[in-house]
C-alpha positions as a Python dict, from the first residue, in 0.01 Angstrom:
ca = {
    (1, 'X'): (0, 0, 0),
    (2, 'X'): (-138, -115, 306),
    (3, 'X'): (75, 38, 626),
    (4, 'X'): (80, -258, 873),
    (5, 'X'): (-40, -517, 616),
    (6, 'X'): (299, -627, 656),
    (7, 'X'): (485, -773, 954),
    (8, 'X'): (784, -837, 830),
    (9, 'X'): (877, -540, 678),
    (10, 'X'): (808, -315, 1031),
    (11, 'X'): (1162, -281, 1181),
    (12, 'X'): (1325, -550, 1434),
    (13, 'X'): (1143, -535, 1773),
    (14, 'X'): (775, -393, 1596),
    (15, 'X'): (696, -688, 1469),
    (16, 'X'): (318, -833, 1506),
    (17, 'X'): (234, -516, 1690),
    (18, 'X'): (-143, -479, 1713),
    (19, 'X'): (-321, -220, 1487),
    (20, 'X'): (-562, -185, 1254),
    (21, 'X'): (-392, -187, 887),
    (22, 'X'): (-446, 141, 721),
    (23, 'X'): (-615, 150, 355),
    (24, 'X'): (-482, 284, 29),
    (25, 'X'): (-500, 624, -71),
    (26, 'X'): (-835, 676, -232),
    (27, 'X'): (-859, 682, -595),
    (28, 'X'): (-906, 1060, -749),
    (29, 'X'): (-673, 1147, -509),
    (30, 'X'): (-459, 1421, -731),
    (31, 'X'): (-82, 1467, -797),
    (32, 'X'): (-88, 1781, -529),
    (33, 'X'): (-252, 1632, -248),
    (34, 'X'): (-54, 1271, -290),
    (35, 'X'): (281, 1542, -267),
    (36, 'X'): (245, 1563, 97),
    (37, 'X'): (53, 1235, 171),
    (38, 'X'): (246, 969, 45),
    (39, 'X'): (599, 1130, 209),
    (40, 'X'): (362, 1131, 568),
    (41, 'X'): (214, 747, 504),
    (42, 'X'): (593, 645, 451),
    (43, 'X'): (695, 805, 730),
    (44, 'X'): (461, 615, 953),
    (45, 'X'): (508, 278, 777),
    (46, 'X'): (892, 300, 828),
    (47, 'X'): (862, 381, 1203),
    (48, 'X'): (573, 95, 1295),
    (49, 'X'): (390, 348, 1397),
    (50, 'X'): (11, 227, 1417),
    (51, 'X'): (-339, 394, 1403),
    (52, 'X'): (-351, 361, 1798),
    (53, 'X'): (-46, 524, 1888),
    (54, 'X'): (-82, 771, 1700),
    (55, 'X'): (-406, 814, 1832),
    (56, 'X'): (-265, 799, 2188),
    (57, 'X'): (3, 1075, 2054),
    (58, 'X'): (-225, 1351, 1879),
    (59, 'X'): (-543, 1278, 2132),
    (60, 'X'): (-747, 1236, 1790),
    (61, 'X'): (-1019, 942, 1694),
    (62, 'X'): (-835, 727, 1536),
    (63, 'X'): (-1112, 668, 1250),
    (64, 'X'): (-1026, 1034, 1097),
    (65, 'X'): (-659, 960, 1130),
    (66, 'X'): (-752, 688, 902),
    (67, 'X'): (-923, 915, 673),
    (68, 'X'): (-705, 1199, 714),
    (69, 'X'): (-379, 943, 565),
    (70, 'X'): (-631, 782, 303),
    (71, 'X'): (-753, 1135, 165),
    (72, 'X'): (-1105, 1011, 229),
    (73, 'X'): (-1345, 1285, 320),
    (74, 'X'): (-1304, 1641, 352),
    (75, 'X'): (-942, 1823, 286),
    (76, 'X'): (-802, 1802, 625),
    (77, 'X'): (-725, 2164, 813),
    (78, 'X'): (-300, 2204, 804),
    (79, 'X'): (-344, 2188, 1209),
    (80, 'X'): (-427, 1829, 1207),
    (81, 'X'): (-176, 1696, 924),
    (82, 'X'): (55, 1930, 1174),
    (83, 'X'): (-17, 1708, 1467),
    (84, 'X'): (-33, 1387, 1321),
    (85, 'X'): (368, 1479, 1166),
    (86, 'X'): (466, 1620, 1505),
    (87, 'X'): (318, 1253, 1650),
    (88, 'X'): (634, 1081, 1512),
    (89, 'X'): (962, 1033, 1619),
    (90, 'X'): (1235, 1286, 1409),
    (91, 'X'): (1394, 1227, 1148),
    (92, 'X'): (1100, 1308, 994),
    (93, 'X'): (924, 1484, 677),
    (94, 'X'): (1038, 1843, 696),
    (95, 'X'): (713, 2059, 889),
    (96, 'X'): (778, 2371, 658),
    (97, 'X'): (823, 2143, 326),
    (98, 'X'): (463, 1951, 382),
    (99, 'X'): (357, 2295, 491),
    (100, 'X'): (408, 2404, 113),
    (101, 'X'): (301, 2047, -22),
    (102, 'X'): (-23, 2152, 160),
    (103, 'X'): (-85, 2486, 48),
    (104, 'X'): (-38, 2398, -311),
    (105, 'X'): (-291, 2093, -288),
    (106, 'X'): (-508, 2317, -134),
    (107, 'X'): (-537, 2558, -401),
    (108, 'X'): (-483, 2235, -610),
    (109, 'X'): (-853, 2152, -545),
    (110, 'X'): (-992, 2500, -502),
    (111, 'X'): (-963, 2625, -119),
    (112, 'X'): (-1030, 2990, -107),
    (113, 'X'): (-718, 3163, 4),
    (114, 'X'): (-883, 3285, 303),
    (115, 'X'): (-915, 2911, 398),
    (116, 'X'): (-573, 2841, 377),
    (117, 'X'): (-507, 3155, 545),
    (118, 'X'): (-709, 3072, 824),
    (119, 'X'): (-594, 2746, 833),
    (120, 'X'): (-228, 2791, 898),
    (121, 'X'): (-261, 3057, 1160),
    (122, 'X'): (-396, 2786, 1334),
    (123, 'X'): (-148, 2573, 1238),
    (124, 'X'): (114, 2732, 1407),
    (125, 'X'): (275, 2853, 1068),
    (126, 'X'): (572, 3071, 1124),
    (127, 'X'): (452, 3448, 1022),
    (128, 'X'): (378, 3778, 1207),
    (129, 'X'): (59, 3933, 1154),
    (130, 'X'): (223, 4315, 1171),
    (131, 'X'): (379, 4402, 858),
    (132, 'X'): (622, 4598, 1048),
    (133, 'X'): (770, 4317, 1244),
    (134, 'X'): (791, 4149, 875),
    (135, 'X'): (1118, 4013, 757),
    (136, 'X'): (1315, 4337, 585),
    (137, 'X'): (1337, 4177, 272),
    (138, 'X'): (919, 4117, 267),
    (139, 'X'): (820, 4442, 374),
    (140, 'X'): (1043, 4560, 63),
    (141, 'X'): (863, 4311, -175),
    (142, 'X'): (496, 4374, -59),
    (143, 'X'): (607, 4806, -88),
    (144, 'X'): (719, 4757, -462),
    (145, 'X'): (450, 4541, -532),
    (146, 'X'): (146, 4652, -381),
    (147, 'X'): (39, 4917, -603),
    (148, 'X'): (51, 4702, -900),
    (149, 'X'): (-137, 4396, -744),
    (150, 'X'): (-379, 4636, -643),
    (151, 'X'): (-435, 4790, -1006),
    (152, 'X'): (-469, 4413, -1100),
    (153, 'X'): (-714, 4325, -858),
    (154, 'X'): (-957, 4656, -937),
    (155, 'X'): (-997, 4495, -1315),
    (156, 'X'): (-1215, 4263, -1187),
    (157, 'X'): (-1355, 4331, -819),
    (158, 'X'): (-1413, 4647, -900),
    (159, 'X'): (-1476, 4767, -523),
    (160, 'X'): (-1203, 4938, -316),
    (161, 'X'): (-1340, 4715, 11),
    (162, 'X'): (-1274, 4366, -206),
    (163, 'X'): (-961, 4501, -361),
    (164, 'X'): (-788, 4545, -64),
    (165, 'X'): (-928, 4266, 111),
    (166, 'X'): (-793, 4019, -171),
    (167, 'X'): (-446, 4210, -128),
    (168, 'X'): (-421, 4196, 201),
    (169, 'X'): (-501, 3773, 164),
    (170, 'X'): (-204, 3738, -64),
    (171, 'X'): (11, 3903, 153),
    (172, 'X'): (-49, 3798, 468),
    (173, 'X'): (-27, 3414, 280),
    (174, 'X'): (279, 3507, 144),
    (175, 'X'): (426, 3614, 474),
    (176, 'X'): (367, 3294, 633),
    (177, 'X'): (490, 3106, 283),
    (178, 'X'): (800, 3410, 290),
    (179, 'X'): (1077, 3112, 369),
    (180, 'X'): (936, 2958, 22),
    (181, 'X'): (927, 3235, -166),
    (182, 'X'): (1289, 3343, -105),
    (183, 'X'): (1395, 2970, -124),
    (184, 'X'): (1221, 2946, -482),
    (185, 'X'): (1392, 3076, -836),
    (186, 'X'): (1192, 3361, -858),
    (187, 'X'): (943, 3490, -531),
    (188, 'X'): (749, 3703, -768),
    (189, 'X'): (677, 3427, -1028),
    (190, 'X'): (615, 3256, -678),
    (191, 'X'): (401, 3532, -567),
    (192, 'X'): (203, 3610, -868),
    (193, 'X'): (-4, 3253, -893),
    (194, 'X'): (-184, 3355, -530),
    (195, 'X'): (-259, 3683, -652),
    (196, 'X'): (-467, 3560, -1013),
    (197, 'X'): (-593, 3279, -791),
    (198, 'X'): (-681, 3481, -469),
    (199, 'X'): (-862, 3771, -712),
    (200, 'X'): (-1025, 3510, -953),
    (201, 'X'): (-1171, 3323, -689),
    (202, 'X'): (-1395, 3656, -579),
    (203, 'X'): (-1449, 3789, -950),
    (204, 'X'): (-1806, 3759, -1087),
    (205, 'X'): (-1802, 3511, -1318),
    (206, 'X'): (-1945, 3487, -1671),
    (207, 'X'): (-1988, 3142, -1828),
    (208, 'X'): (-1751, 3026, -1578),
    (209, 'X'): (-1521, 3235, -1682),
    (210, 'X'): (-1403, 3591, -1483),
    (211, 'X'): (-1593, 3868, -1611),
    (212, 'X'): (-1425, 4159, -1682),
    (213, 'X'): (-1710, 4362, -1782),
    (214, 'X'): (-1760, 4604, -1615),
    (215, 'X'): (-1385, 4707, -1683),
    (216, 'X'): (-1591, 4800, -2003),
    (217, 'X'): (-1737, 5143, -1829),
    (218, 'X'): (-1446, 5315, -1744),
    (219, 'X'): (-1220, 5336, -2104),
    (220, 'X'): (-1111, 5599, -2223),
    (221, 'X'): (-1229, 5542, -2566),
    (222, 'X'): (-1615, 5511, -2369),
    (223, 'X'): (-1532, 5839, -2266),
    (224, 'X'): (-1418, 6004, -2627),
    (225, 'X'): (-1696, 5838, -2816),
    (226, 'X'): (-1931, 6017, -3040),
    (227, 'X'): (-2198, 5709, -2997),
    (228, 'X'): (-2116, 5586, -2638),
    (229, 'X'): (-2405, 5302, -2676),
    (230, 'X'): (-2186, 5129, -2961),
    (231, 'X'): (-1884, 5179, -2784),
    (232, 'X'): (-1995, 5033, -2493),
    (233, 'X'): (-2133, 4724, -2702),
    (234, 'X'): (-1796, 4724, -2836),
    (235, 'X'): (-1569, 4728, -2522),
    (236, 'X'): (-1792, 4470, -2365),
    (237, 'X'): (-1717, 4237, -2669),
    (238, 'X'): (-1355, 4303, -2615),
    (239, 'X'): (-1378, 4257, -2245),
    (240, 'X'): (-1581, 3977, -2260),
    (241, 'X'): (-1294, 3813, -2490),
    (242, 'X'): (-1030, 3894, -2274),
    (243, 'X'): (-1176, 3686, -1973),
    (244, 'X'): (-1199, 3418, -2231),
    (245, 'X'): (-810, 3425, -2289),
    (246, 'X'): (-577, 3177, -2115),
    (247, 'X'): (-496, 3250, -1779),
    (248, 'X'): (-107, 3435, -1866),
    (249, 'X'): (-235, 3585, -2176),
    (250, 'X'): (-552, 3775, -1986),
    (251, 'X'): (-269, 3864, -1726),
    (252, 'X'): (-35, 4050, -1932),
    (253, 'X'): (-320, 4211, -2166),
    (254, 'X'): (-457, 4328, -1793),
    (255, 'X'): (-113, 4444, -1674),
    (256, 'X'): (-36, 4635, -2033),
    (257, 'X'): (-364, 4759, -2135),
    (258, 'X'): (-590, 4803, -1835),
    (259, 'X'): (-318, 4852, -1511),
    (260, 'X'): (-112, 5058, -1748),
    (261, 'X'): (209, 4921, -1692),
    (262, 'X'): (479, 4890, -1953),
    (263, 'X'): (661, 4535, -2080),
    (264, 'X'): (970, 4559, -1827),
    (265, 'X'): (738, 4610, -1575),
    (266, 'X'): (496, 4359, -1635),
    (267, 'X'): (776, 4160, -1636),
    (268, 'X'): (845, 4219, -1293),
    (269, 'X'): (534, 4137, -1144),
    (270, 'X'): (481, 3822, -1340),
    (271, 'X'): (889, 3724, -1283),
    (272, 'X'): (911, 3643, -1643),
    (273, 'X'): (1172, 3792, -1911),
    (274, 'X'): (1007, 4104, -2109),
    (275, 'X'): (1057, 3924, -2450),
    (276, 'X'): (837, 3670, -2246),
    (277, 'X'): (555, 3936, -2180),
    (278, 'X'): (604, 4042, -2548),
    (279, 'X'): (538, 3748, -2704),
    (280, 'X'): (265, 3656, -2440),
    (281, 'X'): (106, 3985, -2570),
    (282, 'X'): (187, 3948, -2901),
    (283, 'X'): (-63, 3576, -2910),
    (284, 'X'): (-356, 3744, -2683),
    (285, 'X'): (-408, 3982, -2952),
    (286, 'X'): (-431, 3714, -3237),
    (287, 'X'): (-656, 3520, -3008),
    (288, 'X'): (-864, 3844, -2934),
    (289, 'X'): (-910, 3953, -3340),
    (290, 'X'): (-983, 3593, -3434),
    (291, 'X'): (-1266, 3591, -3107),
    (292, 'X'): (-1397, 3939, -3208),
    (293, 'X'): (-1363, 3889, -3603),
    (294, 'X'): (-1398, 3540, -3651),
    (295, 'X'): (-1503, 3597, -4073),
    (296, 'X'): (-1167, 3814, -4139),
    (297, 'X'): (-861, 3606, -3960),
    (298, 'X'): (-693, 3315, -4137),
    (299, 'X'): (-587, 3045, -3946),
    (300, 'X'): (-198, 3169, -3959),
    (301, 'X'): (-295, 3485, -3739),
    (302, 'X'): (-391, 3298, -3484),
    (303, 'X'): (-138, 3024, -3489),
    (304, 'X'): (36, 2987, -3138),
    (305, 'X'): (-5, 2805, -2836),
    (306, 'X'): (-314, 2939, -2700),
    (307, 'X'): (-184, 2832, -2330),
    (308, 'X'): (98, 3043, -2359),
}
């Protein structure tokens, strides 16, 4: 759709209003980043709002307002799709929804979470740095959860310094997002997808795949072997197999078997049921014996949905 291309659709009085019409959306433009864009190119169509007022309006060159609302170039910082929505006359797309929409297309296409951070303190996005001047309700979710995003974290960064770093990130995202959260079914199923993503993005990587390695030198069967060498051959096959699991499945094997925790409270932290965490655990070992002992498992074992 070209915005402009169109005279007689602008609304009585608009009509044959200079402006340069505005391209489609580029193609490879994905599902997450159209979420925001399209409701924001609509908006602007059904005001007549052209490329020059809005340039006049937001003080920006109008040629990356063209890019910015055909998704050419680089993602666009949340402080400039913040001005150009702010440009145009209310009713008009909700700042906190596209907020989300923006966030989520962010990750969409890989933006470290420090990014996005970043990005909406600049923004303007409602949050408060100091956790206590935090909403009651937050400060209550980020005391009962802490611990246990923490433990998740240290499987695979290893390093107090990047543990808490990556913890922090979440957190201080999730304040600003808090509104979200609470207005979602579930803020820790809500939650939890920022964590994996925030802690994956800094794990070392193995095959493109997180490498949970050197998770490998600190087991307690390492510890009570008679021949340590084989065990730690051994643990780094398993280890190395777990990484290779689908993203829920290496979660709850994590949460059970390296953080600790038990089903009900794995449960918690991933906001699923515990018969969900069961039989989430219940395919990750399949998958793990037919990965490890590929010569002794028949295809029934490891029948299940491998995404699960």
């Amino acid at each position: 759709m070209n915005l402009h291309s169109a005279p007689q659709d602008l609304p009585q009085g608009r009509r044959g209003k200079p402006g340069r019409p505005l391209g489609p959306i580029a193609e490879g433009t994905g599902p997450a980043h159209r979420a925001w864009l399209e409701p924001l190119r609509d908006a602007i169509h059904g005001r007549g709002v052209t490329l020059d007022e809005l340039q006049a309006r937001t003080g920006r060159d109008k040629g990356h307002i063209s890019e910015l609302l055909r998704a050419v170039g680089r993602y666009p910082r949340w402080v400039f799709v913040r001005t150009v929505l702010l440009a145009l006359e209310r009713p008009g797309p909700r700042c906190d929804t596209m907020r989300l929409r923006w966030v989520i297309a962010a990750q969409d296409i890989g933006k470290r979470t420090s990014w996005i951070k970043d990005c909406l303190h600049e923004g303007g996005a409602r949050h408060r740095t100091a956790t206590a001047s935090a909403p009651l309700d937050f400060r209550a979710f980020q005391q009962m959860h802490r611990p246990q995003y923490a433990g998740y974290a240290s499987a695979f960064l290893r390093r107090t310094g990047l543990v808490e770093k990556a913890v922090d990130d979440v957190f201080t995202l999730l304040l600003m997002l808090w509104h979200d959260a609470l207005a979602s079914e579930n803020p820790e199923r809500f939650a939890w997808p920022m964590l994996r993503r925030t802690v994956l993005e800094r794990a070392p990587k193995e095959n493109g795949r997180p490498s949970l390695v050197a998770a490998a030198f600190d087991t307690v069967a390492l510890d009570l072997a008679p021949d340590p060498i084989g065990q730690v051959e051994e643990s780094m096959a398993l280890f190395r197999a777990v990484g290779e699991l689908a993203p829920m499945q290496r979660d709850v094997v994590v949460l059970l078997y390296l953080c600790g925790l038990d089903e009900a409270r794995a449960a918690d932290e991933l906001g699923v049921s515990a018969a969900s965490v069961r039989s989430t655990a219940r395919h990750a070992k399949r998958n793990l014996h037919a990965a490890l002992y590929p010569d002794t498992t028949t295809e029934e074992e490891v029948s299940g949905d491998l995404d699960h």
